[in-house]
N, C-alpha and C positions, 0 to 999 in steps of 0.2 A: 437289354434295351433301356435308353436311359429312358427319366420323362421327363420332356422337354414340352410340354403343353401344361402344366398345371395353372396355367393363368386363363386356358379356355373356359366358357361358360356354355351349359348347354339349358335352355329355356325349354321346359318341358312342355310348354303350350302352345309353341311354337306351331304356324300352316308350317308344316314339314312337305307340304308340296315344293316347296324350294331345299330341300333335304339334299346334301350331298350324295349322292348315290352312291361313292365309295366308302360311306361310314352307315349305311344302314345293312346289316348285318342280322342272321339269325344265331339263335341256339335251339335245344328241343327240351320238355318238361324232365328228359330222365337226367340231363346234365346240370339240373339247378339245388342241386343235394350235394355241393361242391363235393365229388366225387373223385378226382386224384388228388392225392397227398402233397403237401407243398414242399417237401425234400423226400432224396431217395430213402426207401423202404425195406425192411428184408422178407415183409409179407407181402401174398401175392392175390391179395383179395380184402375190399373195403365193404362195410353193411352202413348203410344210412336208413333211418328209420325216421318219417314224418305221421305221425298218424298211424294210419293201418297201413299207409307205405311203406315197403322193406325195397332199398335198391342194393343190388348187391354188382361190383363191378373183379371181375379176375379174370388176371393175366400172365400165362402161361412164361413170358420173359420178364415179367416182372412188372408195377403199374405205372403207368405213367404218374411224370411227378413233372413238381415246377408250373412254370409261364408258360413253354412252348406247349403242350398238348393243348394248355385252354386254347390259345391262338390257332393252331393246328385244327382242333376239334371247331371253331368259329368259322375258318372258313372254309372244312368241307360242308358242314351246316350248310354255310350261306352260298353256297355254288350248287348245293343238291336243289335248296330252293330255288335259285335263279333257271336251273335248268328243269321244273318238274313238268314243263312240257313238251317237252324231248319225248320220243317211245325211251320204256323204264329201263333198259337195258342201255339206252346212250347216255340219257339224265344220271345214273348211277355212278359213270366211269366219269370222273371228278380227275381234270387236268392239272397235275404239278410244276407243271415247268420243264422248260428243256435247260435249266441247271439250277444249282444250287440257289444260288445268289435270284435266276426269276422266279423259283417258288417264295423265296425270301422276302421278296419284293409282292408277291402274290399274297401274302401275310398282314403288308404294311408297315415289315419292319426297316426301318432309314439303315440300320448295321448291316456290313458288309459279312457274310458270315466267313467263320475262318479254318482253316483244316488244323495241323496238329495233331498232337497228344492232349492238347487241353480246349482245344479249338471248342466252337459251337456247334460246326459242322458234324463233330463226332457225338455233341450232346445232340444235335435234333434227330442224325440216325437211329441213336438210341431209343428216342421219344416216339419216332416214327413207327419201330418194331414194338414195342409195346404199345399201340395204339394198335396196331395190326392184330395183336394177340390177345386182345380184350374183349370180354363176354360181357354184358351185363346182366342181370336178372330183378325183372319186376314181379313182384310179391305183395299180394291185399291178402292183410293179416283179417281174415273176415270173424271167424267164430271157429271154435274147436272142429268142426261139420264140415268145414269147406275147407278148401286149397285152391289158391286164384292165382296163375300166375304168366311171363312170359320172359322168353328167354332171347336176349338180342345178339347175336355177333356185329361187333361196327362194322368189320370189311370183311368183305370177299374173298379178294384176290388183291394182288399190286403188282408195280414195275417200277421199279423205283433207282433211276440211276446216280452215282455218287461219284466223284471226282475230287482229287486230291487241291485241286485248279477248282474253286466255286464257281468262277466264271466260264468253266468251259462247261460247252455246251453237248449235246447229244444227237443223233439222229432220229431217235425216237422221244419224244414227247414222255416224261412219267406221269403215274396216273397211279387211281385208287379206285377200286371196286367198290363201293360200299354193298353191305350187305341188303339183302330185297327188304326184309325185315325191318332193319333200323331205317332205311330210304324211306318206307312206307311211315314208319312214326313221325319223322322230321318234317313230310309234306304235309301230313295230319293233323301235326301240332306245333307250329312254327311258334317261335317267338321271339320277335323281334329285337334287336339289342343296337345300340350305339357303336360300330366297332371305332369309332374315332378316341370314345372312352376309354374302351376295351385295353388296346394299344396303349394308351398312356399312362397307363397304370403300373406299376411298377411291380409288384406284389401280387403274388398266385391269390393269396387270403382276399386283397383288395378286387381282381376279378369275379372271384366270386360272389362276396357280399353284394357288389355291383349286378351282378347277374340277375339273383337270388333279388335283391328289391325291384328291381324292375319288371320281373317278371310276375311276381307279386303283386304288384302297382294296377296291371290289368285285371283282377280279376278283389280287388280289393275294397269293401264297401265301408267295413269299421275298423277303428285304428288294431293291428296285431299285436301284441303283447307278447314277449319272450323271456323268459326268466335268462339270468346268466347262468345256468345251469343248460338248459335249451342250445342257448347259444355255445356255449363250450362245447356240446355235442358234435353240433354240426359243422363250426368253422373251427375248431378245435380240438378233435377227440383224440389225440396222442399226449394234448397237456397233461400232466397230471393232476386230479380233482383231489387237489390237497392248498389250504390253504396258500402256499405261496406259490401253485400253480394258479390258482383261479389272481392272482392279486396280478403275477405277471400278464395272463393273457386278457385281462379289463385293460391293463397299458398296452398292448400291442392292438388290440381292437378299437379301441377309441384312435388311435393313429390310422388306423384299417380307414377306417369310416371320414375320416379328416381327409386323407385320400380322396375318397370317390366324392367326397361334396364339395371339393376344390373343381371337380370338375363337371358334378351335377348338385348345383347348390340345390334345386326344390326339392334333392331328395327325401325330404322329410325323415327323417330313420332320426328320433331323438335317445338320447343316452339316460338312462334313471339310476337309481343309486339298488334298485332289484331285477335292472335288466336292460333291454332293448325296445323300442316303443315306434315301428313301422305306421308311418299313418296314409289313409288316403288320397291319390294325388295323381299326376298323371304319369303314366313311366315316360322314362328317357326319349323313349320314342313316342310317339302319337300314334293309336289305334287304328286312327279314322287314316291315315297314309297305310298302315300295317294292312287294312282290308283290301286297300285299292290295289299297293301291288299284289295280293294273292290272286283276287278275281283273275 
């Protein structure tokens, strides 16, 4: 997806009562540990650790990697939300499209997706199966005495049809079970996110970081403080922590972050010469909208 909005501004203080309805979007607290990989993998299981939080995400076909699962993962999020007052059994089954090209379009991506051998068509299936086959597991590292923990599968079940032809269509509608489990966290612990951002972003790393401060933003009273070592864990732990790994990924992160503030300039997320420096501000989106559509 190209990006073709870097010249949007999004006013974080904005009455978001006149909010685009199609760019307010969720994610949930276990996806802000940027937890798929931003190229393919030959492991089949990530550990993020915040605190006494341990997330651990594996998947049996392998993990999701890239742009398409965040996008993927954003708008089953935000469909489970829009529908959690459905009985839990109908809110659950999360509508795909009756083809390619209208789940594509269900995404908010403008490309036409394409079959082939190298097509995109073949990359979102793939993305699609590994997000079916993924477990997550929360872990509160309490004291040597205790074990705290909780095991998620994202989906269920699915029906997922696929055509050589993206524009053709189906007689059955595809669909995705989410699982009771993870449905139940997403309604629980919704947070809200910009998808108009989300989409323009170019960069798996720049969705995240994206994510990750605004999610932050709610719940933020004094400025956060991250060493470049911190940050190299969490949006970077396959760099190597060796001198001219840590010198490359300070350049590719200060571009990260150039990214998301072209198109949420009040992000406040300032750059220091020992790290990262998060300060208090409004997220992306407005709280006081985030309450009203939950009610």
């Amino acid at each position: 997806m190209k990006n073709t909005s870097k010249n949007i501004t999004r006013n974080a203080t904005q009455d978001l009562d006149s909010f685009n309805e199609d760019e307010l979007g969720y994610t949930t607290r276990v996806l802000i540990q940027a937890l798929f990989p931003y190229r393919r993998s030959d492991h089949d299981k990530v550990v993020r650790q915040m605190g006494t939080t341990q997330i651990t995400i594996h998947s049996l076909k392998g993990l999701p990697y890239g742009k398409y699962p965040r996008l993927i993962m954003a708008y089953l999020i935000t469909e489970a939300v829009k529908r959690k007052n459905l009985p839990t059994d109908e809110a659950r089954k999360i509508p795909m499209g009756s083809s390619m090209n209208d789940f594509m379009r269900k995404m908010g991506l403008a490309s036409r997706s394409t079959g082939g051998r190298n097509g995109n068509l073949k990359n979102i299936r793939d993305q699609m199966r590994r997000i079916a086959s993924s477990t997550i597991t929360v872990e509160q590292l309490l004291d040597k005495n205790r074990d705290l923990g909780t095991k998620l599968d994202i989906v269920k079940s699915w029906d997922l049809w696929y055509h050589h032809n993206p524009e053709q269509g189906c007689l059955d509608e595809s669909y995705i079970i989410l699982s009771e489990e993870f449905f139940q966290e997403i309604i629980a612990h919704p947070i809200p996110i910009d998808l108009g951002i989300l989409k323009s972003l170019s960069k798996p790393r720049s969705m995240d970081v994206y994510i990750w401060a605004t999610a932050r933003k709610y719940v933020l009273k004094y400025p956060l403080s991250l060493t470049w070592a911190q940050v190299q864990r969490q949006f970077a732990p396959e760099t190597p922590h060796t001198a001219e790994g840590r010198k490359s990924f300070k350049q590719k992160f200060r571009a990260t972050i150039a990214e998301v503030q072209a198109l949420w300039p009040e992000m406040g997320l300032e750059v220091t010469s020992e790290g990262i420096v998060l300060h208090p501000g409004q997220p992306s989106i407005s709280s006081r909208r985030h309450y009203k559509e939950l009610r």
